[in-house]
N, C-alpha and C positions, 0 to 999 in steps of 0.2 A: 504493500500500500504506500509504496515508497512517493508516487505522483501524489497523493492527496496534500500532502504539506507545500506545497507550492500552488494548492485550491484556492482564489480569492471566495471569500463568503458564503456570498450569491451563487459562485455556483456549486461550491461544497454542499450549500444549503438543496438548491435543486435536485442535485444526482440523491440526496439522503431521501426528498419525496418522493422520488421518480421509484428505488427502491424498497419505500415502505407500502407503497401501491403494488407493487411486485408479488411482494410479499403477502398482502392482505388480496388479491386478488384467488390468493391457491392456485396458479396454473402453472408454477413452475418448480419443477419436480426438487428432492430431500434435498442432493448431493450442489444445487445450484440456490435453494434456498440458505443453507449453511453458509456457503462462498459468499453470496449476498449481504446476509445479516453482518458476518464480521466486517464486509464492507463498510453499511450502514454506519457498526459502532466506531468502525476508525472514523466516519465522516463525520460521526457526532461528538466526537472527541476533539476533533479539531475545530468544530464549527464554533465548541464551548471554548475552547483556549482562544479562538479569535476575538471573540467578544470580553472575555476576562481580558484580553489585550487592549481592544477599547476602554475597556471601563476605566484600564488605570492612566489611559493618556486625560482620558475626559476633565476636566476641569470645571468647577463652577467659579463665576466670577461672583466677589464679593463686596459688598455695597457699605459706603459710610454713611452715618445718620441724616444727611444729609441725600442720599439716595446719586450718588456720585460712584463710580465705579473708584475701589482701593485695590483691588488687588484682584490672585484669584488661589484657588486652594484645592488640592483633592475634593472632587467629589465623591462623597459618602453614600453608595448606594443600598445599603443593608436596611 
């Protein structure tokens, strides 16, 4: 699954639908659904580290009493 880490997003995100449809449809036989799934999970794996990768560039900008931009600061998504 060497190709998927060089996946932009979008389209790691597609190929992960395209074969969960695959998958939920039942027409494709034991030995190719197996192949499949562990696809998926590398696709979903990396789809999650991309966005964990977003998250920590993200930035919220922060405001003085005055409502003036001062600065900016990790954004805390939890």
């Amino acid at each position: 699954h060497s190709d998927i880490a060089g996946l932009p997003f979008e389209k790691a995100l597609a190929e992960l639908e395209r074969i969960v449809g695959q998958l939920e449809s039942g027409k494709v036989d034991l030995e190719q659904s197996i192949a499949i799934y562990e696809r998926g999970e590398a696709l979903k794996k990396h789809c999650e580290q991309l966005l964990k990768d977003a998250e920590a560039r993200i930035e919220k900008i922060t405001l003085k009493s005055d409502g003036t931009p001062s600065g900016t600061e990790p954004l805390d998504v939890d």
